[in-house]
PARO-237622 format. One record per residue (C-alpha): residue number from 1; x, y, z. Coordinates in steps of 0.25 Angstrom, whole numbers, plus 5000, padded with zeros to 4 digits. Layout:
PARO-237622
pos c1 c2 c3
NUM X Y Z
...
//
This chain:
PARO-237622
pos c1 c2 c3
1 5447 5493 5566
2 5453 5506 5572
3 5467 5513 5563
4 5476 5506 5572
5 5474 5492 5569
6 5482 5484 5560
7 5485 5469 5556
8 5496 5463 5560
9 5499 5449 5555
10 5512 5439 5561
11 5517 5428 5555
12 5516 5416 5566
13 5517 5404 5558
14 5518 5392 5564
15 5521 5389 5579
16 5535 5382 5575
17 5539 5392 5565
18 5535 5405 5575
19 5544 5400 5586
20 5556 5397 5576
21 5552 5412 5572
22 5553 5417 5588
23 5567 5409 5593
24 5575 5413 5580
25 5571 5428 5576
26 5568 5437 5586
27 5565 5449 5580
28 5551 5454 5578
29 5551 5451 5563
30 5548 5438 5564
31 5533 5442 5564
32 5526 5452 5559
33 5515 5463 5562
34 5507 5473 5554
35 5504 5487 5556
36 5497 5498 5545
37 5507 5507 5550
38 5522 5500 5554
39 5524 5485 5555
40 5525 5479 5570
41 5531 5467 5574
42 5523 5457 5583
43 5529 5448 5591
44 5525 5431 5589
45 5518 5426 5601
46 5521 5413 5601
47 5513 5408 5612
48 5499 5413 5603
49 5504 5406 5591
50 5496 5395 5587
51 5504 5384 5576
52 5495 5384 5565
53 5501 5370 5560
54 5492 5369 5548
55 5495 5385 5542
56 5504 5389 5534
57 5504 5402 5536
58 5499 5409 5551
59 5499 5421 5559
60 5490 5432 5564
61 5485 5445 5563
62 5486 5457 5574
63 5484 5472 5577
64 5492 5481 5580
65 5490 5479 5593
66 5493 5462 5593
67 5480 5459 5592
68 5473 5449 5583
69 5466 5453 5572
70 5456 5443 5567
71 5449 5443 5552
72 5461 5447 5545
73 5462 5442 5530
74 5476 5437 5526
75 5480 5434 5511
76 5490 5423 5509
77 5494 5424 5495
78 5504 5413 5489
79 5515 5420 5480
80 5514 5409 5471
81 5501 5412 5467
82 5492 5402 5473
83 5480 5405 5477
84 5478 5415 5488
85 5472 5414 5502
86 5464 5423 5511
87 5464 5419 5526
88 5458 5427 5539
89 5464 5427 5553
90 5455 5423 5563
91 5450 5430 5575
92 5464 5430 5582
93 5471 5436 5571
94 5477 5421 5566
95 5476 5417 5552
96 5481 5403 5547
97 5485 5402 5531
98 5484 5385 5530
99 5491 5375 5519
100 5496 5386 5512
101 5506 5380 5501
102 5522 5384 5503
103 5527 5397 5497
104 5526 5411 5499
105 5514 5417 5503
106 5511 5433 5505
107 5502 5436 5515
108 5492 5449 5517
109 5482 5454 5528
110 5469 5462 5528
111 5458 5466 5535
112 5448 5478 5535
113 5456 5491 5535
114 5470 5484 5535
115 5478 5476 5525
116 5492 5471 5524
117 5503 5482 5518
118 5511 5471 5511
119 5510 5457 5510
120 5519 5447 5520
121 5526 5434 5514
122 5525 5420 5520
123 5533 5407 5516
124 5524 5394 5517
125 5535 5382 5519
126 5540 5374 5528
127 5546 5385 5536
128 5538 5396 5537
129 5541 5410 5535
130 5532 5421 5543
131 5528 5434 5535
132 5534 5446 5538
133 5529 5460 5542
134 5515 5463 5534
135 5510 5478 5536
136 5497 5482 5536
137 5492 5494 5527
138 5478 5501 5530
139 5468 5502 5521
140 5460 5516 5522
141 5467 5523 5511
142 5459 5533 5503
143 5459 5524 5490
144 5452 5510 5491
145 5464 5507 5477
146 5472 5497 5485
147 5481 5489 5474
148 5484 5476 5477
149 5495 5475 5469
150 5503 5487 5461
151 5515 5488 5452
152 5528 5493 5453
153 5525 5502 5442
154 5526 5514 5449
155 5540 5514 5451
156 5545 5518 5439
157 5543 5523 5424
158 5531 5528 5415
159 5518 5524 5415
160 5517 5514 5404
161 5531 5508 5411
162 5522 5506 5425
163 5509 5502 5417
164 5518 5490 5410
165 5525 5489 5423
166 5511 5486 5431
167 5507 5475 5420
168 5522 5469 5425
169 5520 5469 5438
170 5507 5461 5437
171 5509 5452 5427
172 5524 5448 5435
173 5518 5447 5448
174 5525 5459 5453
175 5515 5469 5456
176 5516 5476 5471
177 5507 5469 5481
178 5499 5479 5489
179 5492 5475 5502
180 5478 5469 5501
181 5469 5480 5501
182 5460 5482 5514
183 5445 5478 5512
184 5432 5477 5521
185 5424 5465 5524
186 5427 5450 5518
187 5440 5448 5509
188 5438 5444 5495
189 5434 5430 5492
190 5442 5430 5480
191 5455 5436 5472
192 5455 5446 5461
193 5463 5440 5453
194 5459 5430 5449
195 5445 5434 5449
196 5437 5446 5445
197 5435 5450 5460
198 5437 5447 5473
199 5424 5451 5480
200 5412 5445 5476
201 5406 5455 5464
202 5395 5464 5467
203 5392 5475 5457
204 5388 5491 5458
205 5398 5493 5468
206 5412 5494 5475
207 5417 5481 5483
208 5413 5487 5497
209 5427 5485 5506
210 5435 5480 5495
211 5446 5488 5491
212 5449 5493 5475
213 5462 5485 5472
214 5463 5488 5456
215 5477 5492 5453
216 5479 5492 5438
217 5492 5493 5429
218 5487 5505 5425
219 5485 5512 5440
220 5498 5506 5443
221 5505 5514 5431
222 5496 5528 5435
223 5497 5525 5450
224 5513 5524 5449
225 5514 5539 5439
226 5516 5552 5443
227 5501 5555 5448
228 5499 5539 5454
229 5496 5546 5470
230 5485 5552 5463
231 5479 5540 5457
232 5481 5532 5468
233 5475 5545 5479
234 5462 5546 5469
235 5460 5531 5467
236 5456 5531 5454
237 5461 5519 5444
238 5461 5517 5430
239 5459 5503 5424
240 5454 5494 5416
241 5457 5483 5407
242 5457 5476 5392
243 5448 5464 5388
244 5448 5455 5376
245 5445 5440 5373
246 5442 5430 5363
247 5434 5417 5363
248 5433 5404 5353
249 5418 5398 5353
250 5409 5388 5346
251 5400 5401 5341
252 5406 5404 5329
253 5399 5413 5322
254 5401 5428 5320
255 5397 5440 5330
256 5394 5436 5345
257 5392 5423 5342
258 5394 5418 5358
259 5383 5428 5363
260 5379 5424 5373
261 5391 5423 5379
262 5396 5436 5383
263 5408 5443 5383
264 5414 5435 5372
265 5403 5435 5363
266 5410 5434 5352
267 5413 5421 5346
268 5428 5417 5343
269 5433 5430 5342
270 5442 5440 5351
271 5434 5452 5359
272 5437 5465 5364
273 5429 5465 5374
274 5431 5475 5385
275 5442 5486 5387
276 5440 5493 5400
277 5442 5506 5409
278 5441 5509 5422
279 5442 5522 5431
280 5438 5519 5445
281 5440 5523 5459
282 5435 5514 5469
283 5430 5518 5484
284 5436 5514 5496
285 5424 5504 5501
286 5436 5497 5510
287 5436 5510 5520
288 5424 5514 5526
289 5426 5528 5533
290 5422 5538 5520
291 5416 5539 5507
292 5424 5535 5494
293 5420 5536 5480
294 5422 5526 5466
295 5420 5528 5453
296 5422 5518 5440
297 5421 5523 5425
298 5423 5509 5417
299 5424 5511 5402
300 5424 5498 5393
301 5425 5495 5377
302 5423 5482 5371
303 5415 5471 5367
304 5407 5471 5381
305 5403 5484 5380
306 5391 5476 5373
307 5388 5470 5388
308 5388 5483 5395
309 5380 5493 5387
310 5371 5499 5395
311 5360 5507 5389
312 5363 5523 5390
313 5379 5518 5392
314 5386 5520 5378
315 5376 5511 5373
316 5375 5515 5360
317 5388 5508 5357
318 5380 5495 5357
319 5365 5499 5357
320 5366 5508 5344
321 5379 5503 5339
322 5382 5489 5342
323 5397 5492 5343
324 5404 5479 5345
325 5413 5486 5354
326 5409 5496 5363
327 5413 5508 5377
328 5405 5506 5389
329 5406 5512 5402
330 5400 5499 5410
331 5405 5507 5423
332 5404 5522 5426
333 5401 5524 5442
334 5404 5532 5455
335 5403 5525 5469
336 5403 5530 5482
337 5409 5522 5494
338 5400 5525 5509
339 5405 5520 5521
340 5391 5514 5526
341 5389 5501 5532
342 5399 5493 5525
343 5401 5502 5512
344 5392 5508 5503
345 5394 5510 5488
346 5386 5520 5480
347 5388 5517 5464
348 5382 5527 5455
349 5385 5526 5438
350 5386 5513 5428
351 5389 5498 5435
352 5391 5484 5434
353 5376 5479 5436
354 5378 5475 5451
355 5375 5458 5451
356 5385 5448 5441
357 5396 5439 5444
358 5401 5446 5432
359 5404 5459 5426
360 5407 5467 5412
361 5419 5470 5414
362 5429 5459 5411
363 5437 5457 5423
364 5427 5456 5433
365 5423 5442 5428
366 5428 5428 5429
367 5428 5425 5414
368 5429 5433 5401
369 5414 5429 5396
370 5402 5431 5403
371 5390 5424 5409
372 5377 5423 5402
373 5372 5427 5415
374 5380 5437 5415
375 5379 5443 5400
376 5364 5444 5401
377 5363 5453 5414
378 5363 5467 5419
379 5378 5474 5417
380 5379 5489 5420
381 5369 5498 5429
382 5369 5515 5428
383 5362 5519 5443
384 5367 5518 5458
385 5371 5506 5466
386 5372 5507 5481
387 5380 5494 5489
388 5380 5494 5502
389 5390 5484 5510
390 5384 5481 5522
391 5392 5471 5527
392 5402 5460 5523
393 5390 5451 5519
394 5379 5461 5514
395 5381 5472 5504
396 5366 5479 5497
397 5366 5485 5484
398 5355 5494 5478
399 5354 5502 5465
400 5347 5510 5456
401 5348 5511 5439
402 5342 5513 5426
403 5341 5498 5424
404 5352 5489 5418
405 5363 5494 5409
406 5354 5506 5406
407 5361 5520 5408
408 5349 5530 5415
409 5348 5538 5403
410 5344 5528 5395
411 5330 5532 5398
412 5324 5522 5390
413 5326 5511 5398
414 5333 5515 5411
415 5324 5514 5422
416 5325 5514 5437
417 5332 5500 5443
418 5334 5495 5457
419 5345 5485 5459
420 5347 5479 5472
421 5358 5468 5478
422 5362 5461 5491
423 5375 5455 5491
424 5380 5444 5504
425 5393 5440 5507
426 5397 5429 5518
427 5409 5417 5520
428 5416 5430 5521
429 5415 5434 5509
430 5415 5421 5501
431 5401 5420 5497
432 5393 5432 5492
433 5378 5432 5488
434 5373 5444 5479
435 5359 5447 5475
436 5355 5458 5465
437 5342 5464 5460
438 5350 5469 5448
439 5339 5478 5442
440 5324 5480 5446
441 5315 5488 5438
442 5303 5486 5432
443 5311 5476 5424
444 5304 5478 5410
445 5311 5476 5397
446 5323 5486 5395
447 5338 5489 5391
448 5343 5477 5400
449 5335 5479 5410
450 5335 5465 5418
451 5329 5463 5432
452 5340 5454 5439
453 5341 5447 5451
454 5355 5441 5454
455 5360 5432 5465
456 5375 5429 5465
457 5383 5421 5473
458 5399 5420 5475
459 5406 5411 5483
460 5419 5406 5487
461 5420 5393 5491
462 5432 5394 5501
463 5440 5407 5507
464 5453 5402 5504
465 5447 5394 5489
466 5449 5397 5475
467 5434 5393 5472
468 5423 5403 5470
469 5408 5403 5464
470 5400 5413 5459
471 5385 5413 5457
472 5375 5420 5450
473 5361 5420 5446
474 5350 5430 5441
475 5337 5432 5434
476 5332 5444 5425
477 5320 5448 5418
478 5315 5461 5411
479 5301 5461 5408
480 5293 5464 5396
481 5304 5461 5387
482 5302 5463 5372
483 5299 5449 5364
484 5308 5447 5351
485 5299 5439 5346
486 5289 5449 5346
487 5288 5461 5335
488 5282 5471 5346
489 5291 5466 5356
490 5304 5465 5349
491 5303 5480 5346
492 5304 5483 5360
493 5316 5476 5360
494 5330 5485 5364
495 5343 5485 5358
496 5353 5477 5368
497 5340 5471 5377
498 5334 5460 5371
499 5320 5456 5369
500 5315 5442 5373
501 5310 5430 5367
502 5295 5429 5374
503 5287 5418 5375
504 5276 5423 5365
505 5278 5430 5352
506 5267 5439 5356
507 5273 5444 5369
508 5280 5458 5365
509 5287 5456 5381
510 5289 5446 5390
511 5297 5444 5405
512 5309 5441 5400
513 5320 5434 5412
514 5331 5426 5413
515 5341 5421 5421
516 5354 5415 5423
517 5365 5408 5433
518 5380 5407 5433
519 5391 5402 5443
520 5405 5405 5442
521 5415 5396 5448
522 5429 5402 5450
523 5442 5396 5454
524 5456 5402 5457
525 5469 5394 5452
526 5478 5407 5455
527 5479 5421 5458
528 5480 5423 5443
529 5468 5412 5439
530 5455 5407 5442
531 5445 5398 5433
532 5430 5401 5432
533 5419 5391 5429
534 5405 5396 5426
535 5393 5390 5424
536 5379 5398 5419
537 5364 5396 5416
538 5357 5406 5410
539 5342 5407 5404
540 5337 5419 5395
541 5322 5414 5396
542 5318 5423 5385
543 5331 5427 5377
544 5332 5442 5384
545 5345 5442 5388
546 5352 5433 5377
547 5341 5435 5365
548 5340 5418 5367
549 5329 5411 5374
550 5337 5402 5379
551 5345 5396 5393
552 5359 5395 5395
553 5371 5389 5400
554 5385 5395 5401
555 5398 5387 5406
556 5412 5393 5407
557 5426 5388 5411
558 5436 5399 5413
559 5450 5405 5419
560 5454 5418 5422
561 5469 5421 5422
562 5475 5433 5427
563 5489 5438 5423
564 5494 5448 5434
565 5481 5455 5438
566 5480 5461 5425
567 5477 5452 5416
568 5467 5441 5412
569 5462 5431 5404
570 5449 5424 5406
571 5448 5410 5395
572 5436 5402 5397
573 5427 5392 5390
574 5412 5394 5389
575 5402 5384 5386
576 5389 5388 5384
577 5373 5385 5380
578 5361 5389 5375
579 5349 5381 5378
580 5336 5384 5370
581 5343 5393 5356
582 5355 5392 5350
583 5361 5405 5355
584 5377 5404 5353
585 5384 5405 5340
586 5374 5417 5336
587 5362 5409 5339
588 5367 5395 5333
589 5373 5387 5343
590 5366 5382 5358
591 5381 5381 5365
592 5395 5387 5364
593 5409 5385 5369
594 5416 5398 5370
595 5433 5400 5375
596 5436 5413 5378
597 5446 5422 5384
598 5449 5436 5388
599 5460 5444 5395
600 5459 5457 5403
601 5470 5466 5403
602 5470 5475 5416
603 5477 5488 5416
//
């Protein structure tokens, strides 16, 4: 697309209502065009307008030069808060927003290297009301921070006065809109809120094309002081947020009395479970004419620094000490943005293990407690991890580490580890595929070091629905694992890696797999609410990864509400079984029935 081109989008509504338009004001502002540098206005031809009897809201969108301008997303957003819609102009540059419900509508435009300035405001009645002018802002900045949404706290006072002022604005509705940040190939499926993301998760990297829209009370506060051009130039944020929550269940004993469940593995008590920092720069992945670099230090304390000790990484707290609560640093990366094929990132330093649905840290999951899937998988890897984005369907992923939550210098068990995985996308981004060859070594009994292959499936049911699913299934295995049951073999046994339960006392090891499924379905209510219900099986064939020999299942009905965009609360009920040992309740009871709740607190 050359630097001269820009969108241009005119309200022709109806046949009935464009004439009316024409015969009673003749000036050009009865229609409107868009430029990224000055705002032009386009005359109606009449005689090319086609009625569109069954839309709500119509129109079309140009170039500069008058031309249509085909494959053009547009957002039609309800002021009310109902639910959002997503529509694409055709080929000619027309679009056609249908049964939209009466009431006031704003209305945004982007498409590669171009978005909408300001959103535009429709009325949906009986008599119709055309947008007005709608401006067009490019996109090639020198920082991929593109805030969506920002306070007024700039404008005055201190910085605790614009800190407080940010939390207002949210909370009241009454935060700045930005213009919807440009982005490369297809649009997200979903919003974010209500759901944790709004592409389709792939870990050890960047969201190639997407742009980095966090904007954070506390950034709104910095960005709007004395050195706030700075911030905004350098692209660096701080971040973070405060989680706690509290469950009532039938294990009623002492200590982590629902283990297995995980993170609220603490029966009928309240839980500090993780207090989080983040210093982060994000590439520019949405450009594609230079090199740009990222970094992410994440610093978390807590209950789930239990989940995320890796071996080398401050581990001492849990392998030495068993401190209840504990600091980890599950994040600590560089990554380096390459123009090739469609994008190339380059992450060296401590990640998110790349497969999972879900992830450690609380906001990027649908529900306060985790799977058993989940729970009993890889989290962190210390190494490299190269994605390269193809195209708008394939994107390859290859790494090398020491293994599974083990630092390199932790000599004793860290060895050489390929990980691989090949991610599809079509229906224009509603349906993804991800396969992943977690870890391959020579797979024999260490600090968590689980071969894993993973398939994951997401998928939306409808462009313009509020229904998704998500899919996931692996199976693991490490070999010559030590058998408890066995004097020699229980020696061998490592603190935080359990043992297993073979089929012979007189085996020292044995092969030692499981495996497990879970399906998420999700539905949106409101841009502020969505309600989750998942469904899981999971078999530890030889008590590895749970220290019981014994399937499961899992069942869980939740809902995720959002105050503003900064905070959250995520109740739920949670059924769940153990099939061959009592497990729950400390080893006593064969099924439990767990209500929990957290809430996040963003800053």
């Amino acid at each position: 697309m050359s630097k001269g081109l820009f969108i241009t989008s005119a309200g022709l509504f109806c046949a009935l209502a464009l004439l009316k338009a024409q015969s009673t004001v003749g000036t050009p502002d009865d229609a409107f065009a868009v430029s990224g540098a000055m705002v032009l206005p386009r005359k109606l031809d009449v005689s090319t307008a086609k009625p569109k009897l069954l839309c709500s809201l119509d129109g079309l969108t140009q170039n500069l030069e008058g031309e249509p301008l085909g494959e053009v997303h547009i957002s039609v957003h309800n002021v009310a808060g109902a639910m959002d819609r997503i529509i694409t102009c055709a080929g000619d540059g027309s679009f056609c927003a249908a049964d939209l419900q009466p009431g006031k509508y704003k209305l945004t435009a982007k498409t590669e290297g171009l978005v909408s300035s300001a959103p535009i405001t429709a009325e949906v009645s009986d008599q119709q009301s055309a947008p007005g002018n709608m401006p067009l802002a490019r996109s090639d900045g020198a920082s991929n921070a593109t805030p969506v949404a920002t306070s007024n706290a700039s404008a005055s006072g201190g910085f605790f006065k614009r800190f407080i002022k940010a939390y207002h604005d949210d909370w009241m509705g009454t935060a700045q809109s930005g213009p919807e940040a440009a982005y490369r190939g297809d649009p997200a499926p979903v919003t974010n809120p209500p759901f944790p993301f709004a592409v389709w998760p792939i870990g050890g990297t960047v969201w190639i094309g997407q742009p980095w829209t966090q904007s954070g009370p506390l950034m709104q506060a910095i960005w709007g002081g004395k050195h706030g051009d700075w911030w905004k130039r350098s692209g660096v944020q701080i971040y973070g947020w405060l989680n706690a929550g509290i469950n009532v269940s039938t294990s009623k004993q002492h200590g982590y009395s629902t283990y297995p469940e995980a993170y609220a593995e603490r029966g009928n008590s309240p839980e500090l479970d993780q207090e989080v920092l983040y210093i982060e720069r994000e590439p520019n992945t949405v450009q594609t004419d230079h090199v740009d670099w990222g970094f992410r230090i994440a610093g978390l304390y807590g209950l789930d620094y239990r989940f995320t000790t890796a071996e080398g990484w401050f581990s001492h707290q849990l392998l030495g000490k068993n401190l209840e609560n504990g600091f980890d640093l599950p994040m600590a990366y560089l990554d380096l943005y390459v123009p090739v094929a469609q994008g190339m990132d380059i992450r060296i330093g401590r990640y998110i293990s790349l497969p999972d649905i879900e992830a450690q840290l609380a906001p990027n999951n649908y529900t306060y407690s985790h799977s058993l899937l989940y729970t009993f998988d890889a989290y962190t890897q210390t190494g490299i991890s190269v994605t390269t984005k193809f195209s708008n369907h394939w994107t390859l992923q290859v790494g090398l580490s020491p293994g599974n939550d083990v630092a390199p210098w932790a000599t004793r068990d860290a060895q050489l580890t390929l990980n691989g995985c090949l991610s599809y996308t079509w229906r224009t981004g509603l349906d993804n595929v991800y396969v992943c060859e977690n870890s391959l070594n020579k797979g024999t009994y260490a600090y968590n070091n689980l071969q894993a292959s993973y398939f994951t499936w997401y998928h939306k049911f409808s462009k313009d629905g509020s229904w998704h699913m998500d899919t996931e299934t692996w199976y693991q295995y490490e070999k010559k694992t030590p058998n408890v049951n066995n004097l020699v073999g229980a020696s061998l046994v490592e603190v935080n890696a359990n043992g297993a339960f073979c089929a012979l006392t007189t085996q020292v090891t044995c092969y030692a797999p499981e495996y497990a499924v879970v399906n998420y379905l999700e539905k949106q209510l409101s841009k502020h609410d969505y309600l989750t219900i998942r469904n899981e099986y999971f078999n530890d064939m030889v008590g590895q990864r749970t220290g019981f020999k014994t399937p499961y299942t899992e069942h869980l009905l939740g809902w995720g509400h959002w105050i503003g965009t900064t905070v959250l609360f995520r109740p739920e009920l949670r059924w769940e079984h153990s099939y061959d040992l009592p497990v729950y309740n400390n080893g006593t009871r064969h099924s439990q029935l767990t209500f929990a709740s957290d809430v996040i607190f963003f800053f």
